[in-house]
Structure formats: structure tokens, C-alpha cells
C-alpha positions as CSV (number, residue, x, y, z in Angstrom):
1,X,50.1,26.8,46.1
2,X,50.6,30.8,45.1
3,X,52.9,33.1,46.3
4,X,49.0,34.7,48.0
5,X,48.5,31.5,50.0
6,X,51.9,30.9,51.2
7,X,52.0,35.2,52.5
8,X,48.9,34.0,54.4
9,X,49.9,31.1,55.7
10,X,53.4,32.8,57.0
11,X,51.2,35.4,59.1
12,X,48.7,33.0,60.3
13,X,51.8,30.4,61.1
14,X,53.5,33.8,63.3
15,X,49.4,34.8,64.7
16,X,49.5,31.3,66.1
17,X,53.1,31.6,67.7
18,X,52.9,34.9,68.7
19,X,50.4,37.1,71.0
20,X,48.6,40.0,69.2
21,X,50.6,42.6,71.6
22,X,54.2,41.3,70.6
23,X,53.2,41.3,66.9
24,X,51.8,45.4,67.4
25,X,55.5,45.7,69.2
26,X,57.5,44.2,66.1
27,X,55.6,46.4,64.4
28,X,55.9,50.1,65.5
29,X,59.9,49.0,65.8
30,X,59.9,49.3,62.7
31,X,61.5,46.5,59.9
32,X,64.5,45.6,60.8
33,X,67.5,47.0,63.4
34,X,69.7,50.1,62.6
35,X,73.2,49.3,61.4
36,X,75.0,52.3,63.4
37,X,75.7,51.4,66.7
38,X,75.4,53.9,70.2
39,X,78.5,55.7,69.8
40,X,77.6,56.4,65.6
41,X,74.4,57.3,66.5
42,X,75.2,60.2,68.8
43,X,78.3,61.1,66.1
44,X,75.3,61.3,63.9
45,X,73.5,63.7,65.7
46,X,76.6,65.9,66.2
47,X,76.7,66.3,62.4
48,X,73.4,66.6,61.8
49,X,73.3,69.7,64.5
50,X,76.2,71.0,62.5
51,X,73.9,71.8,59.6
52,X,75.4,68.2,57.7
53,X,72.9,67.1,55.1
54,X,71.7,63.2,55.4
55,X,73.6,62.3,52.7
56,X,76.8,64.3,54.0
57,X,76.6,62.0,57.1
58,X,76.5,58.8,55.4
59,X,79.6,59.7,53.4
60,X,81.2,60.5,56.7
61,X,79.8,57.6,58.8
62,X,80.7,55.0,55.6
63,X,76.9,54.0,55.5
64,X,74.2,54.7,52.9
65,X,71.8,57.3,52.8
66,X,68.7,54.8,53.8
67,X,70.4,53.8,56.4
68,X,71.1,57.8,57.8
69,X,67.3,58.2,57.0
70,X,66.3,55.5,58.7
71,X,68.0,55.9,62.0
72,X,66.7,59.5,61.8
73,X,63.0,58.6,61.8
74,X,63.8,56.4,64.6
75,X,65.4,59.0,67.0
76,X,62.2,61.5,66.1
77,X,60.2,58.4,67.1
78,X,61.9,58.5,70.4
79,X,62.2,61.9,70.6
80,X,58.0,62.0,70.2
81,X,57.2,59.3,72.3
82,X,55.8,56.7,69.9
């Protein structure tokens, strides 16, 4: 069987468990959960406001830069209703 096959048969396998609505919900979450939790969050946006770069945050908040970047484009996500 190739690697093809078994990538189909994984999204037919989670079609078959799952209703089309809950797989379009797991999908505009995103991938996978943020690491920072409430309180870093809104520490995160207190730098940020302070005119911190991304990167300058995740030094501060002992995370990575992907992970600033991705809780960013979340909280614009929220912020724009999607």
C-alpha cells in the first residue's frame, strides 16, 4: 500500500466517523492548540501594544517565535469574527 492510499484511507476512515460540519470546525480552528495559556495570552498582548516585536515576545514569554505567530493569527481571527 503507498503512503497516497493510506492519506486517503485516514480521511475517508475520519469522513465516516465524523459529520461534514465537525470536520469544517476542526478545520478553521486551525492545526493544533496554542501553547500559551489565558493569563500569557493577555501578557502577550500587553507587549505587543508596547511596540514589542514577535520575536521580542517569545524571548520574554520563553516560547518560540511560531508559537507568538501563531497565537497572533488566532486572536485577529477572533478579533474578525471568523
Amino acid at each position: 500500500m503507498t503512503l497516497n492510499e493510506m492519506a486517503r484511507m485516514g480521511g475517508i476512515a475520519r469522513a465516516k466517523a465524523h459529520s461534514k460540519a465537525e470536520i469544517r470546525a476542526w478545520g478553521r480552528q486551525g492545526g493544533r492548540p496554542g501553547k500559551l495559556d489565558r493569563k500569557a495570552v493577555a501578557r502577550l498582548s500587553k507587549l505587543l501594544a508596547s511596540g514589542k516585536s514577535q520575536a521580542e515576545c517569545a524571548s520574554i514569554l520563553g516560547v518560540s517565535a511560531r508559537t507568538v505567530g501563531r497565537v497572533v493569527s488566532q486572536m485577529k481571527r477572533r478579533e474578525n469574527g471568523l
